[in-house]
Backbone as CSV, one residue per row, in Angstrom:
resi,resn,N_x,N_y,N_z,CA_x,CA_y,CA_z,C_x,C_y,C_z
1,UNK,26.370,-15.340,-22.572,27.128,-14.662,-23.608,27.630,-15.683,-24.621
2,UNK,27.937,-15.301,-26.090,28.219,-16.413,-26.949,29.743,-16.237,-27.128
3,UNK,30.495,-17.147,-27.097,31.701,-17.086,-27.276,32.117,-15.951,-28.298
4,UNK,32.007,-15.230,-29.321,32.169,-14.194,-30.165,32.540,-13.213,-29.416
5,UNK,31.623,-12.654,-28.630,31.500,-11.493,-27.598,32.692,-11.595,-26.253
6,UNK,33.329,-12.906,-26.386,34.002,-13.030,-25.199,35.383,-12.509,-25.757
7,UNK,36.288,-12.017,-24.902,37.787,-11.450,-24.722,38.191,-12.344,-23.625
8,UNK,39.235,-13.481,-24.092,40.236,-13.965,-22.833,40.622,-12.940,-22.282
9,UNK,41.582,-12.562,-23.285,42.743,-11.414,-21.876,41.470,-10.828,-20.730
10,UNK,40.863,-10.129,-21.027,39.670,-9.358,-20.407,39.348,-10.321,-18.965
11,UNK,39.157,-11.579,-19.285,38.490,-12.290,-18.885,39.283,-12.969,-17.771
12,UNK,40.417,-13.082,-18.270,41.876,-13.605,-16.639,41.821,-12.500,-16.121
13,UNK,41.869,-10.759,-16.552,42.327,-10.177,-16.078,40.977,-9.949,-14.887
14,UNK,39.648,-9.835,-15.390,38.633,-9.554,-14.901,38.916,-10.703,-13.201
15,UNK,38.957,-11.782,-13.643,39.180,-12.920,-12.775,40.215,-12.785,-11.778
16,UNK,41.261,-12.580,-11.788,42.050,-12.043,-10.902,42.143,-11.046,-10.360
17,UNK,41.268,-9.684,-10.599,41.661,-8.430,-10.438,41.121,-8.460,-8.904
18,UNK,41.083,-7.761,-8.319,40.859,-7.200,-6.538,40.688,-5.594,-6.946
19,UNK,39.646,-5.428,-5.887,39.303,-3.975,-5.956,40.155,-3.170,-4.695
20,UNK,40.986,-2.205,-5.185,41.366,-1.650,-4.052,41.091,-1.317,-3.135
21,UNK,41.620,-1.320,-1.649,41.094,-0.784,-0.543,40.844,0.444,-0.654
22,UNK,39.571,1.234,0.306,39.548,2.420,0.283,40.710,3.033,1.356
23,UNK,40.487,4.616,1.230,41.862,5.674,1.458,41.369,5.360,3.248
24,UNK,42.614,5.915,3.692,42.430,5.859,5.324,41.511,7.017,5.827
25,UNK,41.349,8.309,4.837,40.375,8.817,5.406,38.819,8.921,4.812
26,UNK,38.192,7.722,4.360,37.344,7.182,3.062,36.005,7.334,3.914
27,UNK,36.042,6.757,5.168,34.880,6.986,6.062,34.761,8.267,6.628
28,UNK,35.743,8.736,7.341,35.896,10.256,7.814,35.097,11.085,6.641
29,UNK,35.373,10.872,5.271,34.997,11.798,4.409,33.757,11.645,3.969
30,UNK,33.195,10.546,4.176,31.841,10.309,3.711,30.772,10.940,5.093
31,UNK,31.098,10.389,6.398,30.642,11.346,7.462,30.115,12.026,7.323
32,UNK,31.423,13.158,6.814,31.212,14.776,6.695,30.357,14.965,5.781
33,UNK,30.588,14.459,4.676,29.500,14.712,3.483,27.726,14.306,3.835
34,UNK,27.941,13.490,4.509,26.821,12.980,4.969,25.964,14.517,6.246
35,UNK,27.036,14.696,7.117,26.497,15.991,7.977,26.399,16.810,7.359
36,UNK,27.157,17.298,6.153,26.926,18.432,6.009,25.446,18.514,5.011
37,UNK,25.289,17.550,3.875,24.111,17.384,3.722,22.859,17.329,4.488
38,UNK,22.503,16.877,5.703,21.807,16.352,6.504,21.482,16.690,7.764
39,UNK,22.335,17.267,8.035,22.426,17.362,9.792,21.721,18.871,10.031
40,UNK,21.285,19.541,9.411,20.344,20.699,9.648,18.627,20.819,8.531
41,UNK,18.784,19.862,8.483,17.562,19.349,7.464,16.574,19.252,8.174
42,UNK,15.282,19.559,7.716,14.431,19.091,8.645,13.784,17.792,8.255
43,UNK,13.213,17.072,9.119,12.597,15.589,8.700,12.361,15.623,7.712
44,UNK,11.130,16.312,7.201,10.414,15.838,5.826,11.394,15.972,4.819
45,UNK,12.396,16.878,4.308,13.392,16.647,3.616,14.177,15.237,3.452
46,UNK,14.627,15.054,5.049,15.070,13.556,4.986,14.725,12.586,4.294
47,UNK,13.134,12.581,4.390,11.931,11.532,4.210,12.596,11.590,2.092
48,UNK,12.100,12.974,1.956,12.333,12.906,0.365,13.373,12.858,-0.339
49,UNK,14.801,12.082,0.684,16.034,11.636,-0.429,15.897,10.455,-0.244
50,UNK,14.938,9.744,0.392,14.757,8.137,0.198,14.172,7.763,-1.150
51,UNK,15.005,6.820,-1.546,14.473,6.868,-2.836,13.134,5.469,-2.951
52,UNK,12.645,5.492,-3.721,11.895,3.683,-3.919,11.812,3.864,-5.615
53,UNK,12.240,2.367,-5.428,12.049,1.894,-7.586,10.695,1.916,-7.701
54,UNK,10.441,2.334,-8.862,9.405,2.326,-9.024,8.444,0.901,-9.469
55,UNK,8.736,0.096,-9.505,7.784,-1.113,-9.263,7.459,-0.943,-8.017
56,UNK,7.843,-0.615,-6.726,7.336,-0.524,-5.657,6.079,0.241,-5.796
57,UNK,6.296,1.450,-5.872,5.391,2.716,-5.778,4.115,2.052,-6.491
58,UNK,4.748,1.848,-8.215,3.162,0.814,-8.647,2.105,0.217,-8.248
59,UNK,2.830,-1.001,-7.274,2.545,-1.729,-6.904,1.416,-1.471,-6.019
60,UNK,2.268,-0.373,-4.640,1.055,0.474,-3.515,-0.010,0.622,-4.202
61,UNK,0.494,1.688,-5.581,-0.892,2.659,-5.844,-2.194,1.777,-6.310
62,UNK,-1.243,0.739,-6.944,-2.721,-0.553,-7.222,-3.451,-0.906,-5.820
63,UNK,-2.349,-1.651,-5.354,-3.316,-2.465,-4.058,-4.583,-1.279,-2.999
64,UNK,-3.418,-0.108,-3.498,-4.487,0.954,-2.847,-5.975,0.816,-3.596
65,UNK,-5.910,1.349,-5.002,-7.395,1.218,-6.029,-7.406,0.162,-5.164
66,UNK,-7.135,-1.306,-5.128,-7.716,-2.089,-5.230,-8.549,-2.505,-3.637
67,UNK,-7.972,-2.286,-3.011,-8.607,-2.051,-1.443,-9.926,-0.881,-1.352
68,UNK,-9.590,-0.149,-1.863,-10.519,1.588,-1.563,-11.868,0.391,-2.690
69,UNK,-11.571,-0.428,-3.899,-12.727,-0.589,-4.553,-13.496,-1.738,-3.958
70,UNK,-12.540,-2.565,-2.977,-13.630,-3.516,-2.478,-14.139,-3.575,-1.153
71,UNK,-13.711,-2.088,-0.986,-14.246,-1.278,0.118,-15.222,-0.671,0.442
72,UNK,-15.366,0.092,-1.088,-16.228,0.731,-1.398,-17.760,0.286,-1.223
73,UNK,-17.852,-0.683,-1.771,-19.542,-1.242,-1.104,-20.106,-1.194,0.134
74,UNK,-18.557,-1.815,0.837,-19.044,-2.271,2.125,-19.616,-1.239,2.859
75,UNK,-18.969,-0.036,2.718,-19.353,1.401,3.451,-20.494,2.090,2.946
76,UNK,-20.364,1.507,1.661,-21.233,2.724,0.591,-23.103,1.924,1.171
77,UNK,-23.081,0.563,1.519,-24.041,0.051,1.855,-24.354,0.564,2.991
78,UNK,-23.906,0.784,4.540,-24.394,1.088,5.703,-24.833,2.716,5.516
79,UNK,-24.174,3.829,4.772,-24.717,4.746,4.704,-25.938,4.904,3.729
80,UNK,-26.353,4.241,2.594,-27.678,3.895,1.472,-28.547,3.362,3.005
81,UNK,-28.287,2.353,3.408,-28.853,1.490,4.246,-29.793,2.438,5.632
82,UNK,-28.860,3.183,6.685,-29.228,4.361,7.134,-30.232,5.462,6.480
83,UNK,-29.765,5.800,5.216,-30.761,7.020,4.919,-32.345,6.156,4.601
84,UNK,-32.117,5.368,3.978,-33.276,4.769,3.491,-34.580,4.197,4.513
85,UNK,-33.809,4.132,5.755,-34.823,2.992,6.740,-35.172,4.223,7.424
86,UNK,-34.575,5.954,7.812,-35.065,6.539,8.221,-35.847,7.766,7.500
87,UNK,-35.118,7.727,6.129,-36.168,8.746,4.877,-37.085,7.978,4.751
88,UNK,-37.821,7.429,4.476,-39.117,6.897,3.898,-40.317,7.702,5.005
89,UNK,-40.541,8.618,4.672,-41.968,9.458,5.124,-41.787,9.534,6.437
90,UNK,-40.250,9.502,6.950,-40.440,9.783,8.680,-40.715,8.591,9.599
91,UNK,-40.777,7.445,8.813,-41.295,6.355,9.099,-39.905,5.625,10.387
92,UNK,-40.444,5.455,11.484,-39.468,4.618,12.600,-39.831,3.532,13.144
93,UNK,-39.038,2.878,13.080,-39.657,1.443,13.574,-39.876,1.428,14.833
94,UNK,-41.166,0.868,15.525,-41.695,0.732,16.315,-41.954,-0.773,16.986
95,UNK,-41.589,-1.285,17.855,-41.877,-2.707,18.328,-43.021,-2.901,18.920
96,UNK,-44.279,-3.912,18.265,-44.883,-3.888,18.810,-45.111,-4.821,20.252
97,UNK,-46.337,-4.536,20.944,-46.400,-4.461,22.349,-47.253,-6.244,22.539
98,UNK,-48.254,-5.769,21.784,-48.933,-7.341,21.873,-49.022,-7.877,20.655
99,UNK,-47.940,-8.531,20.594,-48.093,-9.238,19.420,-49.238,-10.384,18.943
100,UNK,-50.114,-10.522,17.632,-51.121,-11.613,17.430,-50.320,-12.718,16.850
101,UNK,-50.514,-13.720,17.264,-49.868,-15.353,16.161,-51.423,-15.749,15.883
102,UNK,-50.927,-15.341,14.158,-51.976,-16.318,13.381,-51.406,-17.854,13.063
103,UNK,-52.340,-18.785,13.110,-51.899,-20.109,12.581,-52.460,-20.413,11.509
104,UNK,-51.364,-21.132,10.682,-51.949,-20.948,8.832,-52.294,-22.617,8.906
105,UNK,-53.019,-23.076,8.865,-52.507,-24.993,8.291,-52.552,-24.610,6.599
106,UNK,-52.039,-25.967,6.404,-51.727,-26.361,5.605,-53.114,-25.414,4.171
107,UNK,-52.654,-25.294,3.432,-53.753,-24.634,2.025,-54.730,-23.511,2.326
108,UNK,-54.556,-22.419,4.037,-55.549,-21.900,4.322,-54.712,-20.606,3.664
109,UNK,-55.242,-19.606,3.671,-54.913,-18.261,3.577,-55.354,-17.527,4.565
110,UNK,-54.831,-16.586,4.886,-55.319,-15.409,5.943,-56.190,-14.261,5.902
């Protein structure tokens, strides 16, 4: 703050002041207010007087996009991957039984 904006008096008084104690029946009364709001509620109500700032909430809904998108491949590949090796004309892989080893040297072709 720049000195302009400042008030001494304000400013001892601010400095010394003490906040009063609350009343002797300050908790008793908050209790009640509290049961009578609450105490026949059902959960999910409960759930929706919690509040969150909203930079929080932001924050989720990103990391969410941002998880679900680098997610997305990983899954989106094993199901492409599946249809493809068993659509192709019915085609199943088969192991064969006697296998041949050709030997190539060096510059031959097969």
């Amino acid at each position: 703050m720049t000195d302009e904006t400042r008030d001494p008096e304000i400013e001892c008084v601010r400095a010394n002041w003490d906040a009063p104690p609350p009343s002797a029946g300050f908790h008793e009364q908050m209790m009640t207010a509290y049961d009578r709001q609450f105490s026949g509620a059902p959960l999910w109500r409960r759930w929706f007087a919690i509040r969150v700032p909203l930079p929080v909430v932001v924050a989720a809904v990103v990391g969410a996009f941002v998880l679900a998108f680098f997610t997305a491949p990983y899954f989106g590949a094993s199901i492409t991957q599946k249809s493809t090796h068993l659509g192709l004309a019915g085609y199943r892989y088969r192991p064969v039984h006697q296998p041949s080893f050709v030997v190539i040297s060096q510059g031959e072709h097969p």
